[in-house]
N, C-alpha and C positions, 0 to 999 in steps of 0.2 A: 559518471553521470551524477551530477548534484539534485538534490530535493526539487523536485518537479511541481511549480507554485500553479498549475492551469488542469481544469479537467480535461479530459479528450473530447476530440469534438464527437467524434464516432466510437461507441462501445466496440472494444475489439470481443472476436468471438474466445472460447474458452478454448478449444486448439491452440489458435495461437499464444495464447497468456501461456498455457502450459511450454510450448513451444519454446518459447522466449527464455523460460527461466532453466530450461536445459542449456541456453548459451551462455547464460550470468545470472548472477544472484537477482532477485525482482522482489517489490514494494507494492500492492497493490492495494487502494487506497479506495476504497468505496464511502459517500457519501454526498454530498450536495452542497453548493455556494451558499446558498440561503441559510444551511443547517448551524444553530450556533456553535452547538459542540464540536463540529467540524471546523468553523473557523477558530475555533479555540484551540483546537490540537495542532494547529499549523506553526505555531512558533515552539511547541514541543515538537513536530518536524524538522522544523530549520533547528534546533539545540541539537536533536538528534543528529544530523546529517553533515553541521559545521562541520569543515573542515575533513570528513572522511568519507567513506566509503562512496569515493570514485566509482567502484565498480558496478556499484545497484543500481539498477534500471529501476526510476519511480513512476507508475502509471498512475493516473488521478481517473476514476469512476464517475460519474453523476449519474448514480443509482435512484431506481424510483422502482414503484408499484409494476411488478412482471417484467422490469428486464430479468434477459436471461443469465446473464453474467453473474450479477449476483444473486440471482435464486442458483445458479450453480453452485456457486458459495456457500449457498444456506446463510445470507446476510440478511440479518436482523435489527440491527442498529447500525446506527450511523456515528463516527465514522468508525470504519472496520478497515484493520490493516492486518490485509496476507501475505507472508513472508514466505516467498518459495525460493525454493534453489534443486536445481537436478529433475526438474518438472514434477517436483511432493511442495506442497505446505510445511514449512516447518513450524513455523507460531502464528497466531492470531492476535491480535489485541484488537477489542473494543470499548470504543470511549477513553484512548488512552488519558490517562492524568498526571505523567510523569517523562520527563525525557530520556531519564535513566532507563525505565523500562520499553523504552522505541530501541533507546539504543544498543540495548542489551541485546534485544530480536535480529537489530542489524548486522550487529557482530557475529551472530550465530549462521546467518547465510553466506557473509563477505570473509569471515573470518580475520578480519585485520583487527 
């Protein structure tokens, strides 16, 4: 599954997120269209995700004030990317500013 350029329309609940990444490695991607920082790490996204890791499911967040998704998170800035695999977090980055280090985190769930 390649880098997933769209938020969700509907925030899935934290079950299921957990769920999910016991069946494959998962991306998940908290932050907002409007936020700059956010649009700024989207092409350290796409650098990250050229060409690999087929197997990560990338879910896009539009997180705000009381969802619960990422107050389960404990999501404080934006953008915030959690890396789960085997229904655990394995890394966090927020605000990334490097692709090298997205992609470091993606190799650590997909293992390719």
């Amino acid at each position: 599954m390649p880098m997933n350029p769209h938020y969700a329309l509907t925030e899935p609940i934290r079950d299921a997120v957990d769920t999910l990444s016991k069946e494959h490695p998962l991306l998940v991607e908290f932050g907002a269209p409007w936020c700059p920082h956010c649009i700024q790490a989207q092409s350290l996204l796409e650098q990250a995700f050229e060409g690999r890791h087929e197997n990560i499911q990338h879910i896009k967040v539009e997180d705000g004030k009381g969802q619960p998704l990422g107050r389960s998170f404990k999501v404080k800035l934006w953008p915030t990317l959690i890396f789960m695999k085997d229904g655990q977090e394995v890394e966090r980055l927020v605000r990334p500013t490097s692709a090298a280090d997205i992609r470091s985190a993606l190799e650590r769930i997909d293992g390719a």
